[in-house]
C-alpha positions as CSV (number, residue, x, y, z in Angstrom):
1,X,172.9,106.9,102.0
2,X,170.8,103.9,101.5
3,X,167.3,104.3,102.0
4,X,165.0,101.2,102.7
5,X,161.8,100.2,101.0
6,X,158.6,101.0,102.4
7,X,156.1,98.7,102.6
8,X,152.3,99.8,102.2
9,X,149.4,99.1,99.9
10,X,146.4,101.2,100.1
11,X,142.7,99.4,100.5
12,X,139.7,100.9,98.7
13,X,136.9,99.5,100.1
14,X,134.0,101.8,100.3
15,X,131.3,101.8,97.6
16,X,132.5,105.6,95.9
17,X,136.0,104.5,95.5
18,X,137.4,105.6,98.9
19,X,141.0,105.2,100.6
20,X,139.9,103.8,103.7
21,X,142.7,102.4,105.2
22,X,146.2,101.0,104.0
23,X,147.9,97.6,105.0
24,X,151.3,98.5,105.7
25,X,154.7,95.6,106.8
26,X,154.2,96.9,110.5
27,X,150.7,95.7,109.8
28,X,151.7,92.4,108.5
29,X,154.3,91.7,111.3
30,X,151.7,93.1,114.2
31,X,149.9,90.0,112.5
32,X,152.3,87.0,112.3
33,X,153.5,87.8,116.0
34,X,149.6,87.2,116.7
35,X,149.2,83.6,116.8
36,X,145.1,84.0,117.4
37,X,144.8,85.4,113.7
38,X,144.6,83.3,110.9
39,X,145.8,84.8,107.8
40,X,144.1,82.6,105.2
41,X,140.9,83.4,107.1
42,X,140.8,87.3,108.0
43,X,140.4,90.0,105.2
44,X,142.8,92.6,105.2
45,X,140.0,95.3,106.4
46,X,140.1,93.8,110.0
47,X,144.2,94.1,109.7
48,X,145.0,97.5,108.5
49,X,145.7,100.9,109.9
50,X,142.3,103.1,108.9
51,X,142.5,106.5,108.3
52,X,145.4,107.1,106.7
53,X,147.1,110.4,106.5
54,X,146.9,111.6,102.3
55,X,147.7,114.6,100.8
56,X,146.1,115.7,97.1
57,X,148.6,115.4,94.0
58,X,148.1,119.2,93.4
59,X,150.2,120.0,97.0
60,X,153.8,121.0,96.9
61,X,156.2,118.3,97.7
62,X,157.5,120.1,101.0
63,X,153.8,120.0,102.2
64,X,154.1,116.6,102.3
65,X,157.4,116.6,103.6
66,X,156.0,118.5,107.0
67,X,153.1,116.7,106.7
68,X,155.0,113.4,107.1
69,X,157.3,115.3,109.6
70,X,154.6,116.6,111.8
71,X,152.6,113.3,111.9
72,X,156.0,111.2,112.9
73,X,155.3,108.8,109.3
74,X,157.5,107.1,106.9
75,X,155.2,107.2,104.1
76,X,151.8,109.5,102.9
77,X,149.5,108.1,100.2
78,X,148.7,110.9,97.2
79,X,144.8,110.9,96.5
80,X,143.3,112.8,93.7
81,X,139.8,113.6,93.2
């Protein structure tokens, strides 16, 4: 079974070092379909997807397996402290 790659880079913009959002290929396309938005002129904060769903490094693998499954994602960022 071939599995595809996901595309997703997580932004830390807040002044303590904090995931705030993550830019994701979905983003990106959203983007070039908009012909309003010019990408050498907007900063990726205005583009991406805040809020993303994390789970801490210390959690079991199948927590983030529901986690992703419950939520309906592809992918799940793993914060630490």
């Amino acid at each position: 079974r071939r599995v595809q790659g996901i595309g997703l880079v997580g932004v830390l913009v807040d002044g303590d070092g904090q995931l705030v959002g993550v830019f994701t290929d979905g983003d990106l396309r959203r983007t070039l379909d908009d012909a309003s938005v010019d990408l050498r002129a907007t900063p990726v904060t205005a583009l991406m997807t805040a809020n993303p769903r994390t789970i801490s490094a210390d959690k079991l693998a199948i927590e983030a397996a529901q986690m992703m499954e419950a939520h309906k994602i592809s992918a799940l960022l793993v914060v630490d402290e």
